[in-house]
N, C-alpha and C positions, 0 to 999 in steps of 0.2 A: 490472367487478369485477377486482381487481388480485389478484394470485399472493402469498400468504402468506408471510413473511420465510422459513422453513423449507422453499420452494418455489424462491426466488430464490436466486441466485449469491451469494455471501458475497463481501464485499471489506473486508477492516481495516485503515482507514487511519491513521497513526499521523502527527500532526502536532499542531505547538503553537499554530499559529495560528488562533484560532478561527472568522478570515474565512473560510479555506484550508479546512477544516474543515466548514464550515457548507456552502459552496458547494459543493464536492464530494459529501454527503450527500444534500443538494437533487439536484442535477443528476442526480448516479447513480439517486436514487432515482425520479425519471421513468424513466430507461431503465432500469426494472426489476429493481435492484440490490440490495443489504440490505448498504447501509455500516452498519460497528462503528467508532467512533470514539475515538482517546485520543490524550490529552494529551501522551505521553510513554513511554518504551519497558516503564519500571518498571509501566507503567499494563497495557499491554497482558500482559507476562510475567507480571503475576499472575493474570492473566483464567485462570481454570482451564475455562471454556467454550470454548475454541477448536473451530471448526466442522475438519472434517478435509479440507475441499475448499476453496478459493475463491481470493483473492489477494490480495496483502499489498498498499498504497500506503506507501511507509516517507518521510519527510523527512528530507536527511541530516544536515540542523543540527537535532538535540533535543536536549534538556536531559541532562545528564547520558550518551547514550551517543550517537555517529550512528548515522544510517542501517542503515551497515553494520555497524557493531560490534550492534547489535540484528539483524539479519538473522542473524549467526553465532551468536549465542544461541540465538535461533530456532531452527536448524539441527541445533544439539548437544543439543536438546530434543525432538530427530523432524518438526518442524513444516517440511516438504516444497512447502509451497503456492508459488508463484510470485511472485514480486516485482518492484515498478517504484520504483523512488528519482526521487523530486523535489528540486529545488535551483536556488537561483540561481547562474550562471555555474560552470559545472563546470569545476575544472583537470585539467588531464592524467592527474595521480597518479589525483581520485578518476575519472576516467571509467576508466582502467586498473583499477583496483581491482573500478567493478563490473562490466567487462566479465569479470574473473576471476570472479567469482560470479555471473557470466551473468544482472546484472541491467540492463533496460532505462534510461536515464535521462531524466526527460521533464524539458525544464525550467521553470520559477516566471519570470515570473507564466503562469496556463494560459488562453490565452489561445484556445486553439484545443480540436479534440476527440482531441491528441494522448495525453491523458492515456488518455482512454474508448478509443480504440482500441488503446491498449495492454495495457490490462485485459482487454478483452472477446478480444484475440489470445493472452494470458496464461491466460483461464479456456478455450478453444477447445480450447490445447494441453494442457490437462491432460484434458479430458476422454479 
């Protein structure tokens, strides 16, 4: 019998790709997860259900804002949860940038369980 979405970790992952997306949902959701899934940053800021614990998966190339330009949104909204940014081939600037906002960067394609042990070291630390 598996632990009820309300029971499990929250994690909202915000990506446009719906392979990236799918996979990620699936996968977390074996190890006991309860991904929130959107398209896009507009998608997620208007979700007026944001759980008050859990952690963010952000993509830094989205439609209209990146990564991080949606994580300071976030931020300037109260929303305190932990964050990991995914991306293909990260340059200097942005790995500076989230190392300033003390977010992790894992990188695309996810090939490994670099992602899940960044999350699950992400939701550790906030407990």
């Amino acid at each position: 019998m598996s632990a009820s979405p309300e029971s499990r970790p929250a994690v909202l992952l915000v990506d446009d790709d719906p392979a990236v997306a799918h996979a990620v949902q699936f996968s977390f959701d074996l190890e006991g997860l309860d991904v929130r899934s959107y398209s896009d940053a507009e998608s997620l800021l208007a979700s007026d259900d944001l759980p008050q614990k859990g952690c963010l998966i952000l993509d830094y190339n989205l439609p209209g804002a990146d990564g991080l330009e949606l994580l300071d949104r976030l931020r300037a909204r109260g929303v305190r949860m932990p964050a990991v940014l995914i991306t293909t081939n990260p340059r200097t600037l942005l790995r500076a940038r989230a190392a300033t906002a003390g977010v992790p960067i894992i990188e695309k394609p996810l090939l490994t369980d670099a992602l899940l042990t960044a999350v699950r070291s992400a939701l550790a630390n906030e407990a």
